[in-house]
MIFI-291047 format. One record per residue (C-alpha): residue number from 1; residue in three letters; x, y, z. Coordinates in steps of 0.05 Angstrom, whole numbers, m for minus. Example, Ala and Ser with C-alpha at 12.3 -4.5 7.8 and 13.67 -1.06 7.14 Angstrom:
1,ala,246,m90,156 .
2,ser,273,m21,143 .
***
This chain:
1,unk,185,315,m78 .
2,unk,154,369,m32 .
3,unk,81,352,5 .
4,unk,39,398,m34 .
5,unk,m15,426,25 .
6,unk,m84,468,21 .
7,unk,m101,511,75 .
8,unk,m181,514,94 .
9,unk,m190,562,158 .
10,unk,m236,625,148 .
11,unk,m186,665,199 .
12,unk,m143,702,169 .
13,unk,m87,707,206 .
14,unk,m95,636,224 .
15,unk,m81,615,151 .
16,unk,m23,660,146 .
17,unk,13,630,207 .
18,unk,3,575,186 .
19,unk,21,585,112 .
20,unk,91,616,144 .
21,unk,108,551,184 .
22,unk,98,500,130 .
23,unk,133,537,84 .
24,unk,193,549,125 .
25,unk,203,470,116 .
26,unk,238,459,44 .
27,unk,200,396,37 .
28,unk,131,429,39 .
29,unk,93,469,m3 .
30,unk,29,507,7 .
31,unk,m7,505,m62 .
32,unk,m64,553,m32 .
33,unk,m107,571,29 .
34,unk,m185,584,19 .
35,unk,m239,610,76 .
36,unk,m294,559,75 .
37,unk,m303,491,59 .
38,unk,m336,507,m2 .
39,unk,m262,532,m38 .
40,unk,m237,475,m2 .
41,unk,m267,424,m42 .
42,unk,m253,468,m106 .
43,unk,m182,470,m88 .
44,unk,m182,397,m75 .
45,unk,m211,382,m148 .
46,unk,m160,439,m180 .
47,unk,m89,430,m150 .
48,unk,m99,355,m111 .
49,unk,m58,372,m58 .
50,unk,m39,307,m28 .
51,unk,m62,348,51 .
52,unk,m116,389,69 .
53,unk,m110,430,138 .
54,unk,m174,433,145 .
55,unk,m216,477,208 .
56,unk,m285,449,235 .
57,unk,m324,517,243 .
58,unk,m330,556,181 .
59,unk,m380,596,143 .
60,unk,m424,548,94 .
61,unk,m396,479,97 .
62,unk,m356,464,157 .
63,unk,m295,416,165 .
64,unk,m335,345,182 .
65,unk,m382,363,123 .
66,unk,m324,366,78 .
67,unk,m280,311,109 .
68,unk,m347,269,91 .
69,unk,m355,289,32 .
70,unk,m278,261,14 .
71,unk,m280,199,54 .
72,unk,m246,140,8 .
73,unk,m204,175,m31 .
74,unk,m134,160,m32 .
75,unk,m119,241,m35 .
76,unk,m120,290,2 .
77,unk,m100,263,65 .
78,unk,m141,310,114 .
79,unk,m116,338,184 .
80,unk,m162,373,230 .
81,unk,m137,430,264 .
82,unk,m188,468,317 .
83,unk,m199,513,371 .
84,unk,m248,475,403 .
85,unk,m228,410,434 .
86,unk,m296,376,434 .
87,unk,m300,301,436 .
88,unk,m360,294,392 .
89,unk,m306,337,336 .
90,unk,m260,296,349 .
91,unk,m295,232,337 .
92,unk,m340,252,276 .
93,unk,m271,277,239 .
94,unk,m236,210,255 .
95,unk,m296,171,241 .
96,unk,m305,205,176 .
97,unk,m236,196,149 .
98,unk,m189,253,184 .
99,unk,m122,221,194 .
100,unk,m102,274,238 .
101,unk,m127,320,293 .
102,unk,m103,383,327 .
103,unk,m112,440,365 .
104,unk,m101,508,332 .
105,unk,m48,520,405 .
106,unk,m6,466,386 .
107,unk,68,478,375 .
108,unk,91,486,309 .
109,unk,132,428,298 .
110,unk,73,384,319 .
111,unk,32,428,251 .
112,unk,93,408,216 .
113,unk,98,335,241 .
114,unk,19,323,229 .
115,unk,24,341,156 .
116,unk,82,294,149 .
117,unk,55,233,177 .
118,unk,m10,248,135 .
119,unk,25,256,72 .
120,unk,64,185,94 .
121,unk,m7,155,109 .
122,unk,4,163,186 .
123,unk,m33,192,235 .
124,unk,m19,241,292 .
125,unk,m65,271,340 .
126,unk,m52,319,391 .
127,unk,m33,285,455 .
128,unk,m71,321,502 .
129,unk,m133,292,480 .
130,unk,m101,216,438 .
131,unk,m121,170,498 .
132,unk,m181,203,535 .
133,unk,m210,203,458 .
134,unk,m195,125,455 .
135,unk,m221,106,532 .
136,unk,m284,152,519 .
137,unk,m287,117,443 .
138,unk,m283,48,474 .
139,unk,m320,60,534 .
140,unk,m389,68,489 .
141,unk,m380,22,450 .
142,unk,m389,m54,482 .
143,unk,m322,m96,465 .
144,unk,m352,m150,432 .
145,unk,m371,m100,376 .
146,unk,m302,m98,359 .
147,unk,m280,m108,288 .
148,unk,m252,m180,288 .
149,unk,m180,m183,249 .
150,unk,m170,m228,187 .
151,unk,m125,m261,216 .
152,unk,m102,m275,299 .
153,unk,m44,m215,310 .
154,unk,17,m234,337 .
155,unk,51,m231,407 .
156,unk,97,m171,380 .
157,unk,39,m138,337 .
158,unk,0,m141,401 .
159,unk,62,m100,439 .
160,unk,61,m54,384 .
161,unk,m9,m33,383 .
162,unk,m18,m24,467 .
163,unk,40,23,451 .
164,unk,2,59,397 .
165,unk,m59,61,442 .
166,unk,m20,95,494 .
167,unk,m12,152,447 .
168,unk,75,125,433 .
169,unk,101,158,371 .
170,unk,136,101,321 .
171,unk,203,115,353 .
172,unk,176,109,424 .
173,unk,149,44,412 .
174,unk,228,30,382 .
175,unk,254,45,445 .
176,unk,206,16,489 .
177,unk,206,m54,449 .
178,unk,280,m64,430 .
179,unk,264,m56,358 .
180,unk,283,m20,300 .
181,unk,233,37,270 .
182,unk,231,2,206 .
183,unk,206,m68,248 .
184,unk,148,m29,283 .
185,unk,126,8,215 .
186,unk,124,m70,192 .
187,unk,86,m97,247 .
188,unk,41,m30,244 .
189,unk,22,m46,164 .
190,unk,11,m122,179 .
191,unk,m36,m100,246 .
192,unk,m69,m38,192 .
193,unk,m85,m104,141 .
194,unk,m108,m149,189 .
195,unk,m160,m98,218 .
196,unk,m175,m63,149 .
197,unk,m162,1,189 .
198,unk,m150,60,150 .
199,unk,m87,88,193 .
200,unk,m70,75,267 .
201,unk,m114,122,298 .
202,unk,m166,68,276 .
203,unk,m116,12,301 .
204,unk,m107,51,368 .
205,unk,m185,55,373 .
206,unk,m186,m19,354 .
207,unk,m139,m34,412 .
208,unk,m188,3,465 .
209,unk,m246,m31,438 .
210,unk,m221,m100,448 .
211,unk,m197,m94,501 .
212,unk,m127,m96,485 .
213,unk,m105,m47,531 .
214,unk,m142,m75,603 .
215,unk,m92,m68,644 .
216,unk,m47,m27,610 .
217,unk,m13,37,635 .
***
């Protein structure tokens, strides 16, 4: 079945670029693409696309207003895609239940790769800004204000998630472990559990804020 996507940017001819990449993929669909965030939560209620593309700075109700307003639900998955690379964006859309976050320069297979992994319940966020948003995100918050896990993680879950903090794509952390993909997706759901995280950007977060990564490169 094809991701079904809504578009919310109130540029024109960024919502037709982007309306032209996704759809040149044959397992995405672009059900429609509105100008504010209004029409984006009317499009959410009418077609439940299962991801919003979703801008920050638009006319009445801006993207963190909206990705508030649909925190907790299981649908749309929501990916941020901006001009302006601005930690306190970044941190309000991830903190308010963005599972993705981009910059509008980005190359179109990472547009195309975001929208997967939110449709799969994964997270991607553009690299240029993954770990300085995790050191900056730990580095205000003290590290015994970490969220404690239900249960100890493992030696390997610990490998896995340093990765992750590093900003390592699922297949990196493969390679770099000796693993298959299917192993780390494992270990990545049991770590996700364990922390109640909603995807791994919070696990990567997690990792920072405990301290996980001291010393790592």
């Amino acid at each position: 079945m094809s991701i079904k996507v809504v578009i919310a940017d109130d540029q024109e001819m960024v919502r037709t670029g982007f309306r032209m990449i996704l759809e040149s993929r044959t397992d995405i669909e672009v059900l429609a693409d509105v100008v504010d965030g209004h029409a984006a939560l009317e499009a959410v209620e009418r077609l439940q696309p299962d991801v919003l593309l979703l801008d920050i700075r638009m006319p009445g109700l801006d993207g963190l207003e909206v990705t508030r307003r649909l925190a907790g639900r299981e649908r749309p998955r929501i990916v941020i895609c901006t001009t302006f690379d601005l930690d306190e964006y970044v941190h309000a859309a991830l903190h308010g239940g963005a599972c993705g976050f981009l910059l509008k320069d980005a190359s179109p297979e990472m547009l195309v790769e975001a929208v997967r992994a939110a449709a799969a319940g994964d997270s991607l966020v553009s690299p240029a800004i993954t770990v300085r948003l995790l050191k900056e995100l730990a580095a205000a918050r003290p590290s015994d204000g970490a969220r404690t896990p239900s249960e100890p993680l493992t030696d390997r879950e610990r490998d896995v998630v340093r990765c992750l903090a590093r900003g390592a794509t699922n297949a990196e952390i493969a390679g770099e472990l000796y693993v298959s993909l299917s192993t780390v997706k494992t270990h990545l759901a049991n770590v996700q559990a364990k922390l109640g995280a909603r995807n791994r950007v919070e696990i990567a977060a997690w990792a920072w804020e405990s301290g996980l990564t001291a010393g790592a490169a």
